[in-house]
N, C-alpha and C positions, 0 to 999 in steps of 0.2 A: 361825490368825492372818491378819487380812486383808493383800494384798500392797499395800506400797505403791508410789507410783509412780516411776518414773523415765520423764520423755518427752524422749526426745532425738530434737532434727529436724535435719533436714537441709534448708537449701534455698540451690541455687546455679542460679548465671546466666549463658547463655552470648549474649554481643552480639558479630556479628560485622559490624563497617558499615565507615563509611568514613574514620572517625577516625586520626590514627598516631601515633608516639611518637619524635622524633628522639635519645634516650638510649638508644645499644644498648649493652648487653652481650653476652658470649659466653657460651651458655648451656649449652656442651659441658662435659661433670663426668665426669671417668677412673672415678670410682665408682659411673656408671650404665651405664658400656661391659663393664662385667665381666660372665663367663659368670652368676655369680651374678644381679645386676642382671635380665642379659635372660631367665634363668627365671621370678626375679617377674613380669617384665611379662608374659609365657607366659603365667603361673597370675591374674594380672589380667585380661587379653583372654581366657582360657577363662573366668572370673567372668562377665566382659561377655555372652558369649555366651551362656551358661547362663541368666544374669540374663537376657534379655532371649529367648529362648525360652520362659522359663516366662508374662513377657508375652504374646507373640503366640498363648500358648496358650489364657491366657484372656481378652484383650481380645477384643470383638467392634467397636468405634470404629474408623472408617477409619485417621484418623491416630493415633499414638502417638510418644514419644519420652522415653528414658529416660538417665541420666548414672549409666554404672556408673561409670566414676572416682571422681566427687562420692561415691555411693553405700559402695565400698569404703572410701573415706577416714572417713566417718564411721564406718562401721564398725567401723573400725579404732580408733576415739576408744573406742566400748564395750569393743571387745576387749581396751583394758589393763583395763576393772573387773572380767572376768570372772574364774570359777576354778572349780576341778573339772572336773565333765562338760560344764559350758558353756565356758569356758573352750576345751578338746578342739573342743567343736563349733565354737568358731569359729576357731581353727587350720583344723581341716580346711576348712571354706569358702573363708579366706582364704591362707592360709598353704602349706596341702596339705606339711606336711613342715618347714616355716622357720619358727625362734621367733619371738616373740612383738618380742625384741630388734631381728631381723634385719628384721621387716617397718615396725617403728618407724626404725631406720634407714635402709631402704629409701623410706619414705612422708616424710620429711622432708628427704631429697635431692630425690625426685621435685616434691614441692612447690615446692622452691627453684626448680629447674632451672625447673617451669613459669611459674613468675613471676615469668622472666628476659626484660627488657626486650630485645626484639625489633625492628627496623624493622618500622612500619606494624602494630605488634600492640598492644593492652594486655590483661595477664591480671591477674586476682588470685584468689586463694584466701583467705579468710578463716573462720575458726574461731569461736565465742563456748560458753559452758558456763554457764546460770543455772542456783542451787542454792536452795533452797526454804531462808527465812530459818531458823534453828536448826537445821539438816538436816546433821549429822555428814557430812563426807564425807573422806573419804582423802586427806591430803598428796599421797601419791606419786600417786594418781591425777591430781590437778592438775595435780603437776608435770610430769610427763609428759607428759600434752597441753599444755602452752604450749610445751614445747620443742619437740616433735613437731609439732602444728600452729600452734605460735602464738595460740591457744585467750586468747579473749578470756575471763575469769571475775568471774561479781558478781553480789550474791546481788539475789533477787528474791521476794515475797510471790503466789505462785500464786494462791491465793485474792483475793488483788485484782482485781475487774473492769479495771484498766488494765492487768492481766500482759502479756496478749496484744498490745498496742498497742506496747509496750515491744519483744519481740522480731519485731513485726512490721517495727516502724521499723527497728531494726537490719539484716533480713533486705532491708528494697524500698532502702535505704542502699546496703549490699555487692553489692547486685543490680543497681545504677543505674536503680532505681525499676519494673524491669520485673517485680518481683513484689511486690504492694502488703500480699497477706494472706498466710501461709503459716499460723494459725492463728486460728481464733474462737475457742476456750477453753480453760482447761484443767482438767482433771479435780481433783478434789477431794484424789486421792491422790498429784498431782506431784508428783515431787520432784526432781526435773532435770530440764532441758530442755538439748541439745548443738545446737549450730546447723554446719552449715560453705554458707559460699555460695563459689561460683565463675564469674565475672563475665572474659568474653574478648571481646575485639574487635578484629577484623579487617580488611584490605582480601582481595579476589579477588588475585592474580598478574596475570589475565585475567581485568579485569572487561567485564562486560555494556555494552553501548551502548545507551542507553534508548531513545534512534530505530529500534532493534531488536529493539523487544521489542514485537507483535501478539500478537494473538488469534488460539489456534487450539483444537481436540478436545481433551480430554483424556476418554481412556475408562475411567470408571470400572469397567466392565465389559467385556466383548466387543460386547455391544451397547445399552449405554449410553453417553453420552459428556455432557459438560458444559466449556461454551467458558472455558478459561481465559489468563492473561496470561503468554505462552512468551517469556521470555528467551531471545537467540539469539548466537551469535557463531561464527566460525571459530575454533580455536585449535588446536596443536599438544600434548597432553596424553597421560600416560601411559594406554593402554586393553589392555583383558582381555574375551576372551568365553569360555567353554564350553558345552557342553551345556544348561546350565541357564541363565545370564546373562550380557547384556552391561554393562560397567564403563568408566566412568571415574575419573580421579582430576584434580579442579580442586583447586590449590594457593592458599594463601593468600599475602600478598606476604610476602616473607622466608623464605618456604617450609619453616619450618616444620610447620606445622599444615597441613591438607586435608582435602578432602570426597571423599569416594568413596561415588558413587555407584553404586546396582548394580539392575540393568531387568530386569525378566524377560524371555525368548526370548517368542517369540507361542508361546501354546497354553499357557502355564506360569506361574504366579505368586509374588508374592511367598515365600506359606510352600512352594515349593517351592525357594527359595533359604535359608531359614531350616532349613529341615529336612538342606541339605546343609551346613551353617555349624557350624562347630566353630571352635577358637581355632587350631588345629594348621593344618585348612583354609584358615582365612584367611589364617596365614602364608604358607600355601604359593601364594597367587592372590596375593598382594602381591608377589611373587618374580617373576610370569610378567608382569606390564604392559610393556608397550613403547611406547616415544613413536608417536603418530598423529596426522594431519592429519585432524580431523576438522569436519563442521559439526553443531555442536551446539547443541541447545535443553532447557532447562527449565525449567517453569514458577515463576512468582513466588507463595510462599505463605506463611500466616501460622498458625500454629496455637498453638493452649495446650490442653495435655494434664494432667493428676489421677489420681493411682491410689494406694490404698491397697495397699502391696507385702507385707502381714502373709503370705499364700498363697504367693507368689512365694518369700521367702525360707525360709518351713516346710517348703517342697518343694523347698527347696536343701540341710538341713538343718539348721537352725536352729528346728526345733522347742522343743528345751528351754528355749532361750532369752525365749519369747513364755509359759511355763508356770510355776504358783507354784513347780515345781521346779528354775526357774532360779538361778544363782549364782553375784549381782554381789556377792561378798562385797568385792572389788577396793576398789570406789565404797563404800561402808559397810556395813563388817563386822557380822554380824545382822540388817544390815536386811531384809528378805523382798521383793526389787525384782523385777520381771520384765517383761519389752518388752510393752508393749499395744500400739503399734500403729507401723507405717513409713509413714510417706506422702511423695510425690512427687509437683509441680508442675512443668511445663516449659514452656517459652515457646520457639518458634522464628519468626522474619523471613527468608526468604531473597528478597532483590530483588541490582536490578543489580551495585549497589557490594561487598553480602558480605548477609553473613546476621546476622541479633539471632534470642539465644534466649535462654532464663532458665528454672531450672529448681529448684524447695527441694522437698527431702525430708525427712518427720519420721518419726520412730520411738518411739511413746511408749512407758514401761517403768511399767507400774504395779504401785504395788505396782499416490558415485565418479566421473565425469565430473567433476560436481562431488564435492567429499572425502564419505569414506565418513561417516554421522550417526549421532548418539549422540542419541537423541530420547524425553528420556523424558513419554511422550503417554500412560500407563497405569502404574499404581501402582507405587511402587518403593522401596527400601530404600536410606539413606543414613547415612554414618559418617563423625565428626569424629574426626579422629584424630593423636597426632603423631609426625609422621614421624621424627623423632629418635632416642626413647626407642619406637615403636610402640604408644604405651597410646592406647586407644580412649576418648573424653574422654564423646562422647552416641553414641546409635545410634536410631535413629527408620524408622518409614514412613510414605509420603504415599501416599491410595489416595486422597483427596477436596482437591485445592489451594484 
């Protein structure tokens, strides 16, 4: 029997400029300070890192940039349709040990919590679920993600040439227009599409002075280089070196959220910072930073990144999952559903003020004198992260500005 389809995307937005929000709340929640809590985010930031290893494994593209956050959460939308062996496997991806309950709980705090009105921040997470018109699908399925993600739902005719207009307007909508397409078609055998976008934006802490910001090298190589526009400033910020790289962390205002940036040593590169990168690791280089007077420069850059993630997550385990012998009996019982395809778009800006980025992913189912410097002039590795709860939001690198 032929499978049919389920396409669920993912596509979220990350803007971080110079906009702010005078409505704050307090976005501290006792039920994400728990040993509990800070295991999941453990078993999320090792996700991150895996996810984004199996990236740099097979990207050959200068720049890339990926939102395991975004990425989990949708996941986690699938994860109530699943059952059986699929089901198992995406525990184990996701979960590693923690029901299915506990990550639904878990994933609906965290949501809250980030799209807690902040000085100088705005975030949102938004969810939507199109269902293929006549297409049986499960109450409890439903209901679950609206509670869980606030999951927008309404049904939709696949096969209408304006399907895709429909969830694209939605998607550049929630995105604040920074992602226009996340889809040209869809398959003949759709039968859900799942969306989540997530849309942030920021000031710096310590922004950039634009009378500050000249032309200089950047070497994309040892002995190549290509002149681009380095943001520069003094600032007193947390910094880390080892062996292998040197770090900083620029905070955003209200100091939540932060960039940490991470430079390879001369003679060492990126993937030899990614090959020592574990979630365990990072915890532990997050512990060692200390305040530094440093002068620091980095370059002004703009990129949009694409990747089809079907490989990435098959080799995470999630095999079954992509195979007629997956089972979403969850999402409708009999039906023969199975993930064709994850895809991921991202968008980043970083200039003086903060950084804009945007990023949807789909997943279709078918059936010293002067102070010591922080200068990064040569490809380097950078993570948006918050500093609160520690979940890793994007992680990207810049080898071409």
């Amino acid at each position: 029997m032929k499978s049919q389809g389920v396409f669920f995307v993912l596509g979220f937005a990350l803007l971080l400029g110079c906009n702010s929000t005078d409505d704050v709340s307090s976005f501290e929640d006792d039920d994400l300070e728990t040993a509990a809590a800070k295991a999941l985010v453990s078993q999320n930031n090792q996700f991150a890192i895996e996810f984004f290893r199996n990236v740099v494994e097979k990207e050959a593209e200068e720049n890339y940039m990926v939102s395991p956050l975004s990425l989990s959460m949708a996941l986690g939308m699938v994860h109530n349709g699943a059952d059986g062996d699929t089901k198992v496997a995406f525990d184990e991806l996701l979960g590693k040990g923690t029901s299915l309950e506990q990550l639904n709980q878990f994933n609906e705090k965290l949501r809250r919590s980030l799209t807690t009105k902040i000085e100088g921040t705005a975030m949102n997470l938004a969810n939507a679920i199109w269902i293929q018109e006549d297409f049986p699908v499960e109450n409890t399925f439903v209901a679950v993600n609206q509670k869980v993600y606030e999951a927008e739902v309404a049904n939709i005719d696949f096969g209408n040439p304006e399907a895709p207009t429909i969830v694209n307007s939605w998607v550049e909508r929630n995105t604040n227009g920074t992602i226009e397409e996340l889809v040209k078609n869809f398959s003949p055998d759709t039968r859900l599409f799942l969306a989540n976008a997530l849309y942030f934006k920021a000031q710096w802490k310590y922004r950039f002075k634009t009378e500050n910001t000249r032309n200089a090298l950047f070497y994309t190589t040892p002995e190549n280089s290509v002149e681009v526009p380095m943001m520069n400033m003094n600032a007193e910020v947390p910094f880390f070196t080892n062996e292998t790289f040197r770090s900083i962390i620029l905070p955003y205002k209200g100091e939540r959220f932060e960039m940490v940036l991470l430079l390879p040593n001369h003679g060492l590169t990126t993937s030899d910072i990614v090959d020592s990168m574990t979630g365990e690791n990072l915890a532990l280089w997050l512990e060692e930073y200390s305040l530094s007077e440093l002068q620091i420069g980095v370059p002004k850059f703009t990129l949009e990144y694409e990747n089809l993630l079907n490989d990435e997550l098959m080799d995470m385990g999630l095999e079954i999952a992509f195979s007629p012998d997956a089972d979403l009996g969850k999402i409708s019982p009999g039906a023969p559903l199975q993930i064709s395809r994850v895809l991921q778009k991202t968008f980043i800006e970083v200039n003086e003020e903060g950084t804009e980025a945007a990023a949807a992913t789909g997943v279709e189912v078918v059936v010293t004198s002067a102070p010591p410097s922080f200068i990064a002039d040569r490809p380097f590795l950078y993570l948006i992260r918050d500093s609160y709860t520690g979940s890793v939001l994007f992680i990207g690198r810049v080898g071409l500005p």
